[in-house]
Structure formats: structure tokens, C-alpha cells
TORKOL-507194 format. One line per field, with one value per residue (C-alpha): chain; residue in one letter; x, y, z; residue number from 1. Coordinates in steps of 0.1 Angstrom, whole numbers, plus 5000, padded with zeros to 4 digits. Each point is the difference from the previous one (the first is absolute). Layout:
chain: (A/...)
res: (a/...)
xx: (X/...)
yy: (Y/...)
zz: (Z/...)
n: (NUM/...)
This chain:
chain: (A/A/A/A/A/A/A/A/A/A/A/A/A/A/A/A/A/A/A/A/A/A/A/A/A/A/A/A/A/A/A/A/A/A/A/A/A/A/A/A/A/A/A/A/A/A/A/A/A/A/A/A/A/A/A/A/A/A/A/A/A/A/A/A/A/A/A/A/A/A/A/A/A/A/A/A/A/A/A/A/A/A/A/A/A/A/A/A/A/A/A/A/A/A/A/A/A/A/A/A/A/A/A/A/A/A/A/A/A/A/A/A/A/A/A/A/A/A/A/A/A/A/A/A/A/A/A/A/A/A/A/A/A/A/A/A/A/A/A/A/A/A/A/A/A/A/A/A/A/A/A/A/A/A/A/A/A/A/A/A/A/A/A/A/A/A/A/A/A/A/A/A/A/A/A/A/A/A/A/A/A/A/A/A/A/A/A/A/A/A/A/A/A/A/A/A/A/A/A/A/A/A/A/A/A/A/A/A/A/A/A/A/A/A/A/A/A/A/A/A/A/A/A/A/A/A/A/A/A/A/A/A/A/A/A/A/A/A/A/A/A/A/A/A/A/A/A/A/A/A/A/A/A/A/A/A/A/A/A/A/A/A/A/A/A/A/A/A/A/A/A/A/A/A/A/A/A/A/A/A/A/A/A/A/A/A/A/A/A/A/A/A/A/A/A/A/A/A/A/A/A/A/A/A/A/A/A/A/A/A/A/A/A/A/A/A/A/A/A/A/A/A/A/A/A/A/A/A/A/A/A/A/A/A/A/A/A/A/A/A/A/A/A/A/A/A/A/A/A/A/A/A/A/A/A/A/A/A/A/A/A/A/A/A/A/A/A/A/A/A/A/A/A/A/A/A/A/A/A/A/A/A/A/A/A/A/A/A/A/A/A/A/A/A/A/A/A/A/A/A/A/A/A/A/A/A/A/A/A/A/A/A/A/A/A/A/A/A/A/A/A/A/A/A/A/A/A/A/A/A/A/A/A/A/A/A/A/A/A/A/A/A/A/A/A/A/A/A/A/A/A/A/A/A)
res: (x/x/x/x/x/x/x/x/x/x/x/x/x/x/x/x/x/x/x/x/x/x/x/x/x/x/x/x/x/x/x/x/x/x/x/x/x/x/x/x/x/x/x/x/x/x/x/x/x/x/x/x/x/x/x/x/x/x/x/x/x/x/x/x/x/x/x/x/x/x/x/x/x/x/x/x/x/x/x/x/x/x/x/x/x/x/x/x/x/x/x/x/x/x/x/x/x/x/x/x/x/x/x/x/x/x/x/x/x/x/x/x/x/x/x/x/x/x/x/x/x/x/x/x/x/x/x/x/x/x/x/x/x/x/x/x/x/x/x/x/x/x/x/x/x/x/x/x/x/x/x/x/x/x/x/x/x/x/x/x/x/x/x/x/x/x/x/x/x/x/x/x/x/x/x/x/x/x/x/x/x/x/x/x/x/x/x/x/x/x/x/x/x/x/x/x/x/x/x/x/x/x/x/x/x/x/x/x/x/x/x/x/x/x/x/x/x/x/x/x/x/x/x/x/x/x/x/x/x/x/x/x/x/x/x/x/x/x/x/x/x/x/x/x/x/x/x/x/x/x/x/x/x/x/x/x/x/x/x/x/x/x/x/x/x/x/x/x/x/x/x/x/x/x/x/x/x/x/x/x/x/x/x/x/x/x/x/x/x/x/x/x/x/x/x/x/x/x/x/x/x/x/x/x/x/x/x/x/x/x/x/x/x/x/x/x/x/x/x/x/x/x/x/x/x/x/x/x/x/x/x/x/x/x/x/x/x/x/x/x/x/x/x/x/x/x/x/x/x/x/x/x/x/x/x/x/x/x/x/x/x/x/x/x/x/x/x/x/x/x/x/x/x/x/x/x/x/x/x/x/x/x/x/x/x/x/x/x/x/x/x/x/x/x/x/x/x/x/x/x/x/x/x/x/x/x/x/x/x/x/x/x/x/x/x/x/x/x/x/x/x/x/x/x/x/x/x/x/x/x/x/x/x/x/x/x/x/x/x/x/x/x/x/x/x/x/x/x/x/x/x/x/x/x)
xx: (7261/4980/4956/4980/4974/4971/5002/4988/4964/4990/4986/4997/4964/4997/4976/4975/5003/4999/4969/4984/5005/4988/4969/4998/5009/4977/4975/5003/5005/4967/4982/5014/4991/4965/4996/5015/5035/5029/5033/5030/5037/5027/5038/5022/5021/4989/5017/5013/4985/4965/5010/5016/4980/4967/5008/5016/5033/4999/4981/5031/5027/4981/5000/5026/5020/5018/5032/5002/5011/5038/5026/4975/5029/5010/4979/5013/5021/5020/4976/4974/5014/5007/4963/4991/4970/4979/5029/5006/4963/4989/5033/5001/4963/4968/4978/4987/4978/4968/4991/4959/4971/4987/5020/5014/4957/4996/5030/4986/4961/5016/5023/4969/4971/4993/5000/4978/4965/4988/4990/5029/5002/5032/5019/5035/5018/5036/5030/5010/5039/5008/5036/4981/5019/4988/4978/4974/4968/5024/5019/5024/4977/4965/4967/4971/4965/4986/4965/4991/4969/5012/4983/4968/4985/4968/4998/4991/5037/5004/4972/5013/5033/4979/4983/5034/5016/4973/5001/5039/4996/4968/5024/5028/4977/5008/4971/5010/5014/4988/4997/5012/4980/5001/5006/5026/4980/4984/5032/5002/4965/5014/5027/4979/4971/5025/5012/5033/4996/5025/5016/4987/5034/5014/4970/4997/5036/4989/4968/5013/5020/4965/5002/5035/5007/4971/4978/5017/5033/4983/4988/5040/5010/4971/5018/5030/4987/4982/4967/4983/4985/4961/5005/5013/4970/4977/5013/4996/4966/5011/5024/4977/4971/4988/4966/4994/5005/4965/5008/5036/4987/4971/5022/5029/4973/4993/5038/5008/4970/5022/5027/4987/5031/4989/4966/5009/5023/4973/4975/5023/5003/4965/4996/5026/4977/4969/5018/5005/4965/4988/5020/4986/5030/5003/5028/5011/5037/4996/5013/4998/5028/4999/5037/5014/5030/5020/5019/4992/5024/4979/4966/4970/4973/4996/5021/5004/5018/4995/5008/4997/4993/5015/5038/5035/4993/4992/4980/4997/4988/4992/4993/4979/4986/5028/4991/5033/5020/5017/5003/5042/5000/4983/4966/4979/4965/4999/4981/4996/5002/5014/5010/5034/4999/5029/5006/5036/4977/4965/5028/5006/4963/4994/5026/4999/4962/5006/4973/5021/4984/5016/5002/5032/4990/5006/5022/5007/4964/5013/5036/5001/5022/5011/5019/5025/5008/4964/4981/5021/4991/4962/5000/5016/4970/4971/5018/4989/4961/4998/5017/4980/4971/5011/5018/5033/5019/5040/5019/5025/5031/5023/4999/5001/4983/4962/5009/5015/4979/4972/5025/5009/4956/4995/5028/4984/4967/4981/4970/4999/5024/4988/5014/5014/5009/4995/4962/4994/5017/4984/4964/5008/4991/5018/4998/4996/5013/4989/5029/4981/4972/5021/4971/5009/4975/5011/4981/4994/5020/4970/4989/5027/4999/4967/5009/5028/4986/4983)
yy: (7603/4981/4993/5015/4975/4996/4984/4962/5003/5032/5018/5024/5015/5012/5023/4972/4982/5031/5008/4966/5000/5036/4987/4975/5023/5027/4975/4989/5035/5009/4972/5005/5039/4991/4979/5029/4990/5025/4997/5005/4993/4981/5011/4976/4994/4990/4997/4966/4999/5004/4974/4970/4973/5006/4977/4968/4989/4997/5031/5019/4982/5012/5038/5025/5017/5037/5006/5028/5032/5014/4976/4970/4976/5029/4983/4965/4987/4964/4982/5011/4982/4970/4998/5001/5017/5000/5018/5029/5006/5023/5022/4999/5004/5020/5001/4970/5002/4993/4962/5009/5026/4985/5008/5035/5009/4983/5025/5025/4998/4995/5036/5018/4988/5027/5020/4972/4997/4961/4980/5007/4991/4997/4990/5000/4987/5002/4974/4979/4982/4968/4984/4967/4978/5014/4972/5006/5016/5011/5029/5022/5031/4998/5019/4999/5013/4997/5014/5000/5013/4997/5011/4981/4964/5011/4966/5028/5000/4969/5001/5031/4979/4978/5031/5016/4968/4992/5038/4994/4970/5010/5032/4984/4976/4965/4973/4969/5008/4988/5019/4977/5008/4978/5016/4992/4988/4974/4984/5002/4985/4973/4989/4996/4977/4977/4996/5018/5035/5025/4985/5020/5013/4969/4989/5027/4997/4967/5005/5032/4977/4980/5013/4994/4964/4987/4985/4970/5016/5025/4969/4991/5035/5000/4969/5009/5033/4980/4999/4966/4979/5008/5026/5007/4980/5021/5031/4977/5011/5038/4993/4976/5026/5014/5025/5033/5029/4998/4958/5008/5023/4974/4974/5018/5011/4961/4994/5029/4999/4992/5027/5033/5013/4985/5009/5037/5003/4979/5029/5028/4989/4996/5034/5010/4990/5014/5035/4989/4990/5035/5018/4985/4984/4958/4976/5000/4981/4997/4964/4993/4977/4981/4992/5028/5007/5032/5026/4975/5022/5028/5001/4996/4998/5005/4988/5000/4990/5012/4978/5001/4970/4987/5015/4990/5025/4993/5023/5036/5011/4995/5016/4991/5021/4999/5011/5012/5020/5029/4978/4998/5039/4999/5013/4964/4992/5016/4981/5005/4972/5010/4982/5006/4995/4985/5024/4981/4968/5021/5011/4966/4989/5026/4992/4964/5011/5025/5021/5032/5027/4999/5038/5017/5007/5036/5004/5026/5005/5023/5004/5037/4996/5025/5003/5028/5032/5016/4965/5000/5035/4995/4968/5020/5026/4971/4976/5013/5001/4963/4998/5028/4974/4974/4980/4985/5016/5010/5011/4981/5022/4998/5009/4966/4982/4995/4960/5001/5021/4973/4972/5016/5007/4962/4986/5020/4987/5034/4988/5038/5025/5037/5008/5037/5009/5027/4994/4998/5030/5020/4991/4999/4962/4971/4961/4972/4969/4968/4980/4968/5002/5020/5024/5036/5034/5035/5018/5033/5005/5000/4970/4984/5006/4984/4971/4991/5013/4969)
zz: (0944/5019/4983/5024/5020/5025/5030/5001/5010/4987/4966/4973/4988/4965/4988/4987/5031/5023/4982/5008/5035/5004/4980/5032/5026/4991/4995/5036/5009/4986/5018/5038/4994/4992/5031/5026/5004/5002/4985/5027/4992/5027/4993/4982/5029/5033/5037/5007/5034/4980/4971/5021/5021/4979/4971/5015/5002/4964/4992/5022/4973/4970/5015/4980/5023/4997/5008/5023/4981/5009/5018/5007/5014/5028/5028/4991/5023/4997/5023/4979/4972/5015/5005/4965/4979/5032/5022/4974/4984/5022/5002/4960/4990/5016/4969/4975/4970/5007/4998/4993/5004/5028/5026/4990/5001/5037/5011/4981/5019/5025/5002/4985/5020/5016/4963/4981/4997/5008/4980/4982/4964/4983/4970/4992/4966/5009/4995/5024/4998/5013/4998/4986/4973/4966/4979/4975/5015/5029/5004/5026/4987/4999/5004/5026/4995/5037/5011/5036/5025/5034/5033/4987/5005/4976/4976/4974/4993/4986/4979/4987/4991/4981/4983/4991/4988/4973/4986/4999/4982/4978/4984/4997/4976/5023/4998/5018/5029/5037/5035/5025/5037/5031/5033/5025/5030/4976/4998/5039/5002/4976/5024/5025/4985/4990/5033/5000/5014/5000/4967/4976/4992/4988/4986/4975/4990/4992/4981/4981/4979/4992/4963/4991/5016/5009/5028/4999/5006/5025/5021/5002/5008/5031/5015/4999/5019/5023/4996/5007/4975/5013/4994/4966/4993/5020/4975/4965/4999/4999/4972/4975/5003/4972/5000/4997/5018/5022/5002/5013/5028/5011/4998/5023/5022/5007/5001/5024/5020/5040/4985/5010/4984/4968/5001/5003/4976/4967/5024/4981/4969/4995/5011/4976/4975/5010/5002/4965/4990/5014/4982/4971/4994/4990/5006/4965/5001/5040/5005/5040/5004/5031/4995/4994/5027/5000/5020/5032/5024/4995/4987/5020/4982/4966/4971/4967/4966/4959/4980/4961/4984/4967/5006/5014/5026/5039/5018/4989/5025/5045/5034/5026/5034/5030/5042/5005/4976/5022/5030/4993/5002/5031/4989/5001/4995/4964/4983/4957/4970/4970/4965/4975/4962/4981/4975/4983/5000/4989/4969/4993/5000/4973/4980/4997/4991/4978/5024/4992/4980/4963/4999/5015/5035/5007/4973/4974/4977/4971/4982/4987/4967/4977/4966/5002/5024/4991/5007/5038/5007/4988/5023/5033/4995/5002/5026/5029/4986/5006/5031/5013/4991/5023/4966/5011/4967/4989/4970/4989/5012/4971/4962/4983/4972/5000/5001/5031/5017/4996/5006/5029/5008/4993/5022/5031/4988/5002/4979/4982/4983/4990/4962/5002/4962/4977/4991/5036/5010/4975/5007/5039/5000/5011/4985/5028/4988/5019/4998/5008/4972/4981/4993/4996/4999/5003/5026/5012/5034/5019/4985/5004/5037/5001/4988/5019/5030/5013)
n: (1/2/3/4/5/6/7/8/9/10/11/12/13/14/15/16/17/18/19/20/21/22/23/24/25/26/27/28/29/30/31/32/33/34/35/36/37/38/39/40/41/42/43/44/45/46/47/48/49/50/51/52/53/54/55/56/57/58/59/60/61/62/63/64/65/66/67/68/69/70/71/72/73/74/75/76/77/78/79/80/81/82/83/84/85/86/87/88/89/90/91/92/93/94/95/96/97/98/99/100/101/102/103/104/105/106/107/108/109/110/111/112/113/114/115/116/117/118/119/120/121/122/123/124/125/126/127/128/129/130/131/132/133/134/135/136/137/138/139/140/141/142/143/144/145/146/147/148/149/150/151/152/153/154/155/156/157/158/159/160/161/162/163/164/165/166/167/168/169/170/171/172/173/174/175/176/177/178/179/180/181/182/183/184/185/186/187/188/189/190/191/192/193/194/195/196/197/198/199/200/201/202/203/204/205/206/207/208/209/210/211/212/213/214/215/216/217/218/219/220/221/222/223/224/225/226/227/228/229/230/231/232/233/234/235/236/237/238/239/240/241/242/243/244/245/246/247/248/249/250/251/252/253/254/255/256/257/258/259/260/261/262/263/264/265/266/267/268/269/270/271/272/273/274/275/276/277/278/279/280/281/282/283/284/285/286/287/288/289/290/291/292/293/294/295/296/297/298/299/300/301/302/303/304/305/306/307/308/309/310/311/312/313/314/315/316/317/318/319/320/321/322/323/324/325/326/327/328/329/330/331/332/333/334/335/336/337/338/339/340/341/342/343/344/345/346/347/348/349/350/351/352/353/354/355/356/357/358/359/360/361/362/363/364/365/366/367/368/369/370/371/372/373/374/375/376/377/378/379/380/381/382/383/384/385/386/387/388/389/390/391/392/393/394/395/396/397/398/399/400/401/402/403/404/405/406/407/408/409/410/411/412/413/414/415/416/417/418/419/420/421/422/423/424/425/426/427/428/429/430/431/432/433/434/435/436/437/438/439/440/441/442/443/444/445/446/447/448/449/450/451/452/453/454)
């Protein structure tokens, strides 16, 4: 008989680590509920016409297709196969998984416009597929945790990414961690100081790799793009600065001052701050980087990237404002910015920390354990008092030795068993052991509610 497997790029949760992601997920729940977004859900499966030409060439490989249910060869003629994939694809398959959040929610403003009410603020924690070659970090089957407000250019949106970010971060017990801002028309006022306008694109292909190779290596990279020698020098300056937040923004206002472009965009992120600053907010872990170079085929104005410092793990965490998100559906002009958290590479960051919380995260609290037949019935009649009381609580189902019943209690790790024998019984008690102290009281039931009821 052949062992049962998974497919390459995909995984199993257990209880300890379904628990630890829910303790993410609801953490992030919690946080985009207090700031007024609403959760929606996209179906797993997607047209092909809506999936294809929206992620690249290479975005369009990585895309799972579906066989089409029934006889899927019955429109395929000969000629069709002597055309290969691209001849039969669209006779075999209609439907693909969906590749991301992103563009399932631009086809779903844009089929319920008329029912929505703009600004509309959204999350979605869904998994996304991609037909990507499985390494560590990267898998076929993954989650996205996406939150967008579309129909909006108010700037109080991205401070409110900064806002929701920091709560995130500040329950989830992470310290050193950075929030990456710069804004895309920075980078386009960049280009043009330095002489070479309209190649901002290449240049921040170039520059983005600034941390992991080098300026010396980024200087190569620029000439072999073109860029002339002036003016790689002419953008030295930019990359040798070092200041503060309010030096950086003087100094870029100096650099950018013939790039109106430029201007506008340093304009918004200093407005992005003041929102901040009147909300009472600071710029705790706010690290403007004037470097920074992300989703360049899309975003417009703001951007940003998380980073925790200290780990093996990249960025946790991105997003950044776009003009045009429903403009492939035919609906354009919708503006919105909007950010995703990581949450497979947040789980990493709290494990290599050892950030999760030691107790068993929504796990079992109390064992009910019993001696013989009189003990199990004793325990059925006072079960249902804790769980009434919110206490996550079961019996163990079969008549076995007191021994196992607590091996059985410790290898869940529920932290407390309730002791159900004849002394208990007859003085309508019940004896909670903590099996981590190893401390034991008998209680009256209603005290014993108490004090597991926290």
C-alpha cells in the first residue's frame, strides 16, 4: 500500500501550530476591526480571463489551472495539439486558483460598486496558490492578510497603516522592528535631478538591491543600464546621506527642488506625518527611507516595507497607495492604498524569538478525571458547569487508570485537571490540580469556577 503524502509545496497544521497562527490572525483581526475595515471573502477559484495578463508573463506560469469538469479533451482537435499548451489551454481549462487577494478584490469593487459604500475598507485573509518551485520560506500554498480603502486619496490612510502596524507588532510583543516609508513620486523626482528622467524604473531595480550588494556593485548595475557617469555621481549624495527624518526631508527638498514631481510626493509624506502628530501620535519605528523601491508597476504614491530586525526573515510585511486598481475591469480612476502582512514569515519571527505565549493558546484548561464508574458519572453531572462559564473543559472519555488520565492531561498541556473521587463526591467538591506547580486544593464547585474563570 502506497504511504500517503502532500503535495511538494504545501502543509499540515497541528493543533499547537494552528493555535499560533490563530493567536496572529485574530490579533490582526482585532486590529483592522478597530480601525473600520470589513472582512469580505473572494472564492478559491477564479475565471481565467480575470487571472491571466495581470501578473506578467511569469506571474501567468505560476497560475494553477482547473481542468474543466466532465470530458475536458472533447473540444481538442489535432491542430490544437500541434500548437502546444497555448493551442489547448483555453479548450481544457476556464478557472485557476487564485494567484493573490489583490486582484480577486479589484473584480470584486468593481461587480459591486454600485452596492458598496466608498471609502471602502476591506480585509481579506484567504490563501492564495502559485505553481512556484517549493524552497524554504516558499510554498505552492500560502496565506494573504490584505487590507485595502479604495475610492479615497485622504493621506489619513496611510497614517492609519502606520497606526495599525505598530498595534500589530506591540501585541504580538515585537521590539525592533522598522516601518519602511518613501513615496513613489520621490523616486520619480529622483530620476529626474540626476538627469535621467523617465528612468525611475530601472533605477530602483538598481538601488533596491543597495542593502544586499552594495553601492559599489549598484554603480556597475547603473551602467550597464545606461545611466551616464554624471550622473550616478549626481545621486551619490542621496545614497551616503545619513540624518534624521526632518534632515532627510530638508535635504530632499534641496535635491528635488526643479522636480515638481518630487516635491509633491516629500509634500505627502510630511503630511502623512502631521496627520500623525495630530492625532497624538509620534514616529516611533518610522524610518523614512529614501531608497526604498517597491511594487514600481503599480504604486503611486506611497510605499512601504516592515521589517524586523535581528532575524533570518525579510520583510514581514508591505503595501503602498495605487491610482488605478479597477482600471483592468473597466471601472478606472479608483483610487485606494492598502498594505498585506506576512503571516508564514510573522510565524517565523515569533518563533525564532520565542515571542509566543508559553500557555497553550486556546487549548483545553481543565481535564475532568475520575476513579471508577461513580467518579465518571459525578464528573458528567459538573462538566457542563465550567463550560457554561466560558472554561474550555472535557472528561476524559474512557474508564482508565488515574495515571493515564493525567499523562494523557499533561501531553495536551492543559495546565489543570479537576480530581472527581469519593471525598469529592460526597462533599459535592471537586480538587483542581495544577499540573505545572503541582499544587492541589479541593474547592467548592463554585469556587472552582472562579478560579479558572479568568
Amino acid at each position: 500500500m502506497q504511504k500517503p503524502s502532500l503535495p511538494k509545496g504545501t502543509r499540515d497544521f497541528g493543533p499547537i501550530q494552528m493555535a499560533r497562527r490563530n493567536f496572529i490572525l485574530d490579533t490582526i483581526k482585532d486590529t483592522f476591526q478597530l480601525f473600520g475595515y470589513q472582512q469580505i471573502e473572494t472564492p478559491a477559484m477564479e475565471n481565467l480571463t480575470t487571472l491571466t495578463g495581470k501578473y506578467g508573463d511569469e506571474g501567468d506560469q505560476l497560475l494553477f489551472k482547473i481542468l474543466n469538469s466532465g470530458d475536458f479533451l472533447k473540444e481538442v482537435t489535432a491542430s490544437d495539439l500541434e500548437n502546444g499548451s497555448g493551442g489547448v489551454l483555453n479548450k481544457v481549462s476556464e478557472k485557476g486558483l487564485r494567484y493573490d487577494l489583490t486582484v480577486p478584490f479589484a473584480r470584486y469593487v468593481v461587480m459591486n460598486r454600485n452596492e458598496l459604500t466608498f471609502p471602502f475598507k476591506r480585509y481579506q485573509i484567504q490563501p492564495v496558490w502559485r505553481a512556484d518551485r517549493p524552497q524554504k520560506g516558499r510554498y505552492r500554498e500560502f496565506y494573504q492578510c490584505d487590507a485595502d480603502v479604495v475610492g479615497t486619496d485622504s493621506l489619513v490612510c496611510e497614517a492609519e497603516i502606520i497606526l495599525m502596524i505598530r498595534r500589530v507588532f506591540t501585541k504580538l510583543g515585537l521590539e525592533n522592528y522598522g516601518i519602511k516609508i518613501n513615496n513613489r513620486k520621490i523616486l520619480t523626482g529622483i530620476a529626474e535631478a540626476i538627469g535621467e528622467s523617465g528612468k525611475e524604473g530601472p533605477l530602483c531595480v538598481a538601488i533596491d538591491k543597495l542593502d544586499k550588494i552594495g553601492w559599489e556593485k549598484v554603480k556597475e548595475e547603473l551602467i550597464q543600464r545606461g545611466f551616464g557617469l554624471q550622473s550616478i555621481q549626481n545621486l551619490s549624495p542621496l545614497v551616503g546621506l545619513e540624518s534624521d527624518l526632518k534632515g532627510k526631508i530638508e535635504f530632499l527638498k534641496s535635491f528635488l527642488k526643479d522636480s515638481e514631481t518630487g516635491l509633491k510626493g516629500v509634500s505627502e509624506l510630511e503630511e502623512v506625518f502631521g496627520i500623525l502628530e495630530k492625532m497624538g501620535e509620534n514616529l516611533d519605528y518610522v524610518d523614512f527611507d529614501i531608497m526604498l523601491a517597491r511594487g514600481l508597476s503599480y504604486y503611486t504614491g506611497a510605499i512601504f516595507e516592515v521589517k524586523v530586525y535581528g532575524v533570518s526573515i525579510g520583510s514581514v510585511s508591505g503595501g503602498g497607495r495605487y491610482d488605478n486598481l479597477t482600471g483592468v475591469f473597466g471601472l478606472p480612476g479608483v483610487s485606494g492604498v492598502g498594505f498585506s502582512f506576512g503571516v508564514d514569515r510573522l510565524y517565523d519571527v515569533l518563533e525564532e524569538l520565542q515571542l509566543f505565549p508559553a500557555e497553550n493558546l486556546n487549548g483545553t484548561q481543565l481535564l475532568l478525571t475520575y476513579f471508577d464508574q461513580k467518579g465518571f458519572e459525578y464528573a458528567l453531572s459538573v462538566l457542563n458547569q465550567f463550560r457554561k462559564a466560558g472554561i474550555k473543559s472535557e472528561i476524559y472519555p474512557d474508564q482508565a487508570k488515574i495515571k493515564k488520565q493525567l499523562e494523557f492531561a499533561t501531553k495536551k498541556e492543559i495546565p489543570f485537571v479537576g480530581i472527581c473521587g469519593d471525598n469529592e463526591i460526597n462533599s459535592g467538591t471537586i480538587s483542581i490540580k495544577n499540573l505545572v506547580t503541582g499544587e492541589q486544593e479541593t474547592l467548592s464547585l463554585e469556587n472552582a469556577v472562579s478560579k479558572l474563570a479568568y
